[in-house]
N, C-alpha and C positions, 0 to 999 in steps of 0.2 A: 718928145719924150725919148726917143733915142739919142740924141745928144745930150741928155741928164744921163742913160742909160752908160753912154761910152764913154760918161766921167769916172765912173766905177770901177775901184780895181775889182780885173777879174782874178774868180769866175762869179760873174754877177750869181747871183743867190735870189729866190722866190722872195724871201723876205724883203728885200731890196727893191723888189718891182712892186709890190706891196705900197713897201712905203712912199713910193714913189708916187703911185696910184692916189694914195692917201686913204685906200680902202681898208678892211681888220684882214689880218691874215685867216683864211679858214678854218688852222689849229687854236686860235686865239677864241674864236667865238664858238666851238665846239669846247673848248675848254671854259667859257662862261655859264654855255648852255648847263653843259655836265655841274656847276655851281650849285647853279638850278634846279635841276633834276635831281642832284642830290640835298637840297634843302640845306647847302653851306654858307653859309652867310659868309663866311670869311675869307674862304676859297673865290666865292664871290665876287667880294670887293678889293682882292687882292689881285684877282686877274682883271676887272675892272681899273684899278689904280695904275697897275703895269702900262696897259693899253692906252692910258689919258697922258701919263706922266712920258710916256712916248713919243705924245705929241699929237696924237689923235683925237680927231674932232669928237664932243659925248652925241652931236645929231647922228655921224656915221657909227658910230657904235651901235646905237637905236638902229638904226636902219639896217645893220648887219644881223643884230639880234632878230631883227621882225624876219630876215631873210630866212633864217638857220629855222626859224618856230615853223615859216610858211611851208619848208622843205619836207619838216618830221612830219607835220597834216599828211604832206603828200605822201611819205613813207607811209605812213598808216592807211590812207586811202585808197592808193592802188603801189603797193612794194613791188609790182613785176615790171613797173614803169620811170625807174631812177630819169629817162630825158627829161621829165615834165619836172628835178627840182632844178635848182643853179648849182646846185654844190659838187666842187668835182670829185672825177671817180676814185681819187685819190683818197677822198676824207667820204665818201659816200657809205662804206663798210661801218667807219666807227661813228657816225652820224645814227646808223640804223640802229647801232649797236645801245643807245642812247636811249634811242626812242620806246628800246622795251620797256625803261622804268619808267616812262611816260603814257598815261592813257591819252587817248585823241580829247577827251572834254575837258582834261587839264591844260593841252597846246591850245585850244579854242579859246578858254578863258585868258591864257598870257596873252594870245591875240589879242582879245578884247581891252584889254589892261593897257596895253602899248599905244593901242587907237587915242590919236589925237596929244600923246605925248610929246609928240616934236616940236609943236609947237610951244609947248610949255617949256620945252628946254631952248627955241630959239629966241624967247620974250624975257627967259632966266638972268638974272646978272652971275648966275651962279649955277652954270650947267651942268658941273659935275658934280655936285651937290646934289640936285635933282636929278642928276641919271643915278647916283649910288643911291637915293629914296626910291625910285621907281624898280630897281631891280629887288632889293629889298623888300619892297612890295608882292614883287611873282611870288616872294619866298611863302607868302601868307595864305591861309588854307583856299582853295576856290570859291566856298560858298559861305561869306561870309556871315548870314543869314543865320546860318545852325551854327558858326559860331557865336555869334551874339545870344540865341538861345540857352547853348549847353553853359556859356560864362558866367551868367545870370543863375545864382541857387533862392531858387524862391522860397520860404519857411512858410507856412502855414502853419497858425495857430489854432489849436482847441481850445476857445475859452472854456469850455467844460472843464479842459485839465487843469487850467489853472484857478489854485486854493487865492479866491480875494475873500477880502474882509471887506462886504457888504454896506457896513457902518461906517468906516475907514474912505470907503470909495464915492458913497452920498454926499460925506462931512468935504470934500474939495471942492475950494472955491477954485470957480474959471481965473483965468490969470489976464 
């Protein structure tokens, strides 16, 4: 890697090493997260698209994304303890900064969502297809449950209330 490194005109750049690495920049996937957390869909798939059309694998995007979810958990579960994420201390401030509009059983569920995605995206003929469906996905409420309930308007009827004609209603023949 240092002789890819010493091809580079200086002054080599973070981004650079990055790319090299073939890992997501920090800024990249704290700017995904933020997509997220603010329920943009387009901000989204725009910082999504950026990062693929860059040349970026969609399994290391996933795995960058599971990393940044794994991090905020740990903001939330113990904040006086920044060693225990990966994220460095450079992007560690506006990481936490993040994580206020996130509750911890919102990070819990993206976790869960993520689980066993990689595999779908490495079986995909079409994996950036299916990483821009699966983040699209986090965007959807967590408990999909009470959304299916509240979408459903059930009507009950009063036959009482409604005026039939008795004679009208006998006289039909089955069909």
């Amino acid at each position: 890697m240092l002789d890819q490194l010493s091809l580079l005109p200086p002054p080599i750049k973070l981004e650079s090493i990055w790319e090299l690495l073939g890992s997501i920049p920090e800024k990249d996937l704290l700017k995904l997260v933020d997509g997220i957390a603010q329920k943009n869909p387009v901000a989204l798939l725009e910082t999504a698209r950026e990062l693929l059309d860059r040349g970026l694998d969609p399994i290391a995007l996933l795995q960058g994304l599971a990393e940044v979810l794994r991090d905020l958990i740990l903001i939330h579960s113990a904040p006086n303890r920044p060693e225990l994420s990966n994220i460095s201390k450079d992007f560690y401030t506006e990481l936490s900064e993040i994580g206020k509009s996130i509750n911890i059983e919102q990070l819990l569920h993206w976790q869960a969502q993520l689980k066993g995605s990689e595999s779908q995206l490495r079986q995909s003929f079409q994996p950036r297809l299916w990483l821009e469906v699966l983040l699209l996905g986090l965007l959807a409420k967590k408990d999909q449950e009470n959304i299916t309930k509240n979408s459903h308007i059930t009507q009950s009827i009063d036959l009482n209330e409604i005026d039939l004609d008795k004679d009208k209603v006998s006289n039909l023949e089955p069909i």
